[in-house]
N, C-alpha and C positions, 0 to 999 in steps of 0.2 A: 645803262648798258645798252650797248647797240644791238639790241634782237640776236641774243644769243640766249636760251636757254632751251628748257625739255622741249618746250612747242615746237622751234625750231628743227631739234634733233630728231622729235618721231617723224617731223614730216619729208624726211631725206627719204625717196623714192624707193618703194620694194621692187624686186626682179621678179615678184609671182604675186599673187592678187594674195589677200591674206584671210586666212581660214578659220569659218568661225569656230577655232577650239581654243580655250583656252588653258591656264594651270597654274596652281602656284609656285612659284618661284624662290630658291634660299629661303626654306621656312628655319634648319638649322645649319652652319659650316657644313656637315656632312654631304650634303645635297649637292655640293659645287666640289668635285676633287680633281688635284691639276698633279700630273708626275711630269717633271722636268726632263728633258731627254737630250746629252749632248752629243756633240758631233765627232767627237775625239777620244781616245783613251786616255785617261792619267797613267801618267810612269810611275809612280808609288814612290819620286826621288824629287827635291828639288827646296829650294827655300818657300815654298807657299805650302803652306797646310789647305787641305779640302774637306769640308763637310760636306756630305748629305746628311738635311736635317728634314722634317716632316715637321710642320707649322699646325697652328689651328688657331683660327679666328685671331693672328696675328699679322702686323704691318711686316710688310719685308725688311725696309729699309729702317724700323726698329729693332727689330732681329739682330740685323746688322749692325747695329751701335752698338747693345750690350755684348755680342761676340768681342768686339774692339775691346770696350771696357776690360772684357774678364778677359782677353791675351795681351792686355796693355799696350796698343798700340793704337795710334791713330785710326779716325775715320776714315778714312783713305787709303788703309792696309788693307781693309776689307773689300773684296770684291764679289758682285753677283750679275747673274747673267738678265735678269728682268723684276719687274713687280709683280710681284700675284695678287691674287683679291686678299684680301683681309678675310671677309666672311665663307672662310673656305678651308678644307685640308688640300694642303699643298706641298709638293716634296720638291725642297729644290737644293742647289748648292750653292757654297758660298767660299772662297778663297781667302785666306789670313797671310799675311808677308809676314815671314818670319827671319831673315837673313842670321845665320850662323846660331841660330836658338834648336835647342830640342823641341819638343814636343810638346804643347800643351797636356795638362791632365785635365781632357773634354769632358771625360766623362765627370768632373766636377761644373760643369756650367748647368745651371738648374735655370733655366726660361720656363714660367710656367706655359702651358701649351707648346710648349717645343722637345722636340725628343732627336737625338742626331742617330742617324742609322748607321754611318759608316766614316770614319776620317782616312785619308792616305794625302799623298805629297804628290806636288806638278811641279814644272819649272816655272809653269806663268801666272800670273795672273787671271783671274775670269772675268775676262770684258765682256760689256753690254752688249746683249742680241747674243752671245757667243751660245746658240739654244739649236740644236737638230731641229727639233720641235718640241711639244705641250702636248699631251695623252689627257682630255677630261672626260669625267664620269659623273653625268648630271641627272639628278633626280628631280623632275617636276612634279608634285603630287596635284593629287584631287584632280585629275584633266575631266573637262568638260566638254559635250559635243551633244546635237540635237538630234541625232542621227547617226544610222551606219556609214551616210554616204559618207558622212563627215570625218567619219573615222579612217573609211577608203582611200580619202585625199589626203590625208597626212601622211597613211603609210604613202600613196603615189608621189608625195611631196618627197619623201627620205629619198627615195628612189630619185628623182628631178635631183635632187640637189650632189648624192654622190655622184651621177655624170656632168653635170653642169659647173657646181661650183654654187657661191655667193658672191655680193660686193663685198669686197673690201674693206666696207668703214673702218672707221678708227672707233673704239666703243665711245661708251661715255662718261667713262673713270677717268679719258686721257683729260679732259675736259676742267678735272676737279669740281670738289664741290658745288650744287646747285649751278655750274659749267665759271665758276669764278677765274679762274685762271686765262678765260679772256678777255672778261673787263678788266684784268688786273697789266692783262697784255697789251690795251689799248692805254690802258695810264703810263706802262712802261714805254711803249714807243711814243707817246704825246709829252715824254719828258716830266712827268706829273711824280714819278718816283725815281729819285735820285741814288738810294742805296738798296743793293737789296743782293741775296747771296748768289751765288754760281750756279748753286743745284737749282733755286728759285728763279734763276733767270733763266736757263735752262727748261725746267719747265712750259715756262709762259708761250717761249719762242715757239716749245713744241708743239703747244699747243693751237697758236695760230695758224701755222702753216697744216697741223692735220683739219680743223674747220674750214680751211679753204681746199685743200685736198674732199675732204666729204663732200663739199658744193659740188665741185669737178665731179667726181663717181657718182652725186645725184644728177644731172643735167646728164652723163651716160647713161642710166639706168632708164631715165624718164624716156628716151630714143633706144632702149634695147640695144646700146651697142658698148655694155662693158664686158659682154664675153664675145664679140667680133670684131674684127679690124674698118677701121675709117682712114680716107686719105691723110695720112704725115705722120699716122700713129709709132710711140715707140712701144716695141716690144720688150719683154723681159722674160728671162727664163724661168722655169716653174725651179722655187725654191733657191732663186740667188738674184746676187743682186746686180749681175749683168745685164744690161739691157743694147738694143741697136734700131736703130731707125728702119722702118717702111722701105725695102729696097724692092720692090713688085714682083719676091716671087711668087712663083704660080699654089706654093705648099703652105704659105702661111696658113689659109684657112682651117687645113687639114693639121698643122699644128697646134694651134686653139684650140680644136675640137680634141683632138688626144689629148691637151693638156702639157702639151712642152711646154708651150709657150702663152704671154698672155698679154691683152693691150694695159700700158702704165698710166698713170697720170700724173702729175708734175706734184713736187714736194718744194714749194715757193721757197726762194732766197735769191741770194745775188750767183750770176751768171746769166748764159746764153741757155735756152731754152734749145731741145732736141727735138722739139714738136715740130710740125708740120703742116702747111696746108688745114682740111675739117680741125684736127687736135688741135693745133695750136689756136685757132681762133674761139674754141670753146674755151680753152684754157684759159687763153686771155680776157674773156668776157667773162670769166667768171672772178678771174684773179681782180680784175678791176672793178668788181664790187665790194671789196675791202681795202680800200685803198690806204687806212691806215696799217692797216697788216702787210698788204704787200710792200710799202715804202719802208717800213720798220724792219722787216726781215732782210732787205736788203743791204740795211745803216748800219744792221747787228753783223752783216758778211757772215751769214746760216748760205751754207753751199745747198745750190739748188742739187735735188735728189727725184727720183721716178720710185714710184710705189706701184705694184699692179694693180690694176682695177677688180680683178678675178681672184675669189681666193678657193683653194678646193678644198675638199675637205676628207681628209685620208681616212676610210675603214670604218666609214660612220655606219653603227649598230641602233637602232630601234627598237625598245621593246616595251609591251605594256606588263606593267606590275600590277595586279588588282586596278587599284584606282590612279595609277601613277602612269610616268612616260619615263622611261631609264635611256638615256643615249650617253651612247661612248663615240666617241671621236680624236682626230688627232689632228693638228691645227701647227702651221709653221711657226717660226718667233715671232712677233711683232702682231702676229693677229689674234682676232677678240673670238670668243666664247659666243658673245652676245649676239654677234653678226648674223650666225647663223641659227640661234633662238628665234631671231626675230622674222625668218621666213620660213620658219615651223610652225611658229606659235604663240598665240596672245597670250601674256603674261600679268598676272595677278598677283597682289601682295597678300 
């Protein structure tokens, strides 16, 4: 494997110097709790049944199979809007295609650790990312600190980080197993695996392009410029997935800083690049470090995409429990938990 693993991953640049506290981490499910929050109302009418189900220490996308099983329908009826953690309580929804059928009798599905709160009916489907955002409620026990001062900077960190923001990274679940899904990605574009399924290639493809997106937002973070604008930067909106090129107005800055808006970095595949001038030659120097990944994404025609570099982090709560740290936060679709763990606090098993 080509220098992809943990060692790799810790060493992806922090936005704040890191503080000697540390704590432990998912000692039970309970510790880690995720409420899915969408963007839309159901109309309580349509051929797709909806669950909200609350998980525990369950795989989503198992969840999702036996729902299929017990409504007798395809893998492919089923729909959800992301992956949660497995070692976690997590509430989220799940969509069943049922065209011209009644109603399941839900309250007969017995998943152990799975309990459904609520079913009613949509017209559509629940596509991927289709998430307002993710509310979590995270318990670190035991935290550790040498000092008050040390105590001081953590709370002044909470504070840094509701104005500022974190990067972006992508965690390191996206990654798979001890990070396999990229040497599995280098075999897939070096032609070394011939068969292999949709959701699985899928995976892989994703996988490469957020490892080389991370390099990009570390090589930002290392020059302090993934929460300020650089020549050719593209911007994007807080919370969508418009973005527009570097046009020199005079308010950009003043937008970053309130949080409209935020600098992106390229999500590798085939096309033409909207970078610019400083961005685009970062991008490209970093894109041309994997040059098996970036030729591969290309071959597979993965449309190129802009992610922000900035992520904020809505109505994040601080508190100390006895010996613990309790933080509540609330987090867009597509971003990690972990992100922002990791410029709070050293994490122990």
């Amino acid at each position: 494997m080509s220098g992809y693993g943990q060692e790799q991953f810790d060493q992806l640049a922090h936005a704040y110097p890191v503080l000697d506290v540390s704590a432990r981490f998912k000692q039970v499910p309970e510790d880690f709790v995720v409420d899915e929050q969408l963007p839309f109302e159901l109309t309580g009418q349509g051929e797709h049944a909806w669950l909200h189900v609350r998980k525990r220490d369950n795989n989503t996308d198992w969840v999702a199979t036996k729902i299929a099983e017990f409504a007798g329908v395809k893998k492919n009826a089923v729909g959800y809007a992301g992956l949660k953690d497995r070692f976690a309580v997590t509430t989220q929804w799940f969509s069943v295609y049922l065209p011209g059928r009644d109603d399941v009798d839900w309250n007969a599905l017995q998943i152990e650790g799975v309990e459904i709160l609520r079913t009613t009916r949509h017209r559509k489907k629940l596509q991927r990312g289709a998430l307002k955002q993710n509310r979590f409620e995270i318990r670190l026990r035991d935290i550790r600190f040498d000092s008050d001062d040390d105590f001081t900077q953590l709370v002044a960190r909470c504070d840094r980080i509701r104005q500022t923001g974190v990067p972006n990274y992508f965690g390191q679940q996206r990654f798979g197993r001890d990070f396999q899904n990229l040497s599995e990605a280098e075999s897939l574009f070096s032609r070394q695996r011939k068969r292999i399924s949709k959701h699985k290639r899928g995976l892989l493809l994703s996988a490469a392009r957020s490892w080389i997106f991370n390099s990009i937002l570390s090589e930002r973070v290392d020059k302090d410029t993934w929460h300020s604008a650089i020549k050719g930067d593209v911007f994007m909106l807080d919370g969508r997935s418009a973005c527009f090129r570097d046009d020199g107005s005079e308010d950009i800055g003043q937008r970053i800083d309130r949080g409209e808006i935020h600098p992106s970095g390229v999500l590798w595949g085939d096309g033409e690049t909207m970078a610019a001038q400083d961005c685009r030659a970062i991008e490209a120097e970093v894109v041309d470090r994997f040059p098996l990944f970036r030729q591969g994404l290309i071959d597979a025609r993965v449309e190129q995409q802009r992610r922000p570099l900035r992520l904020m982090v809505k109505d994040l709560d601080c508190q100390q429990v006895d010996t613990d740290w309790l933080l509540r936060f609330s987090l867009q679709a597509g971003a990690y938990a972990t992100t922002v763990l990791r410029e709070l606090i050293q994490l122990r098993k």
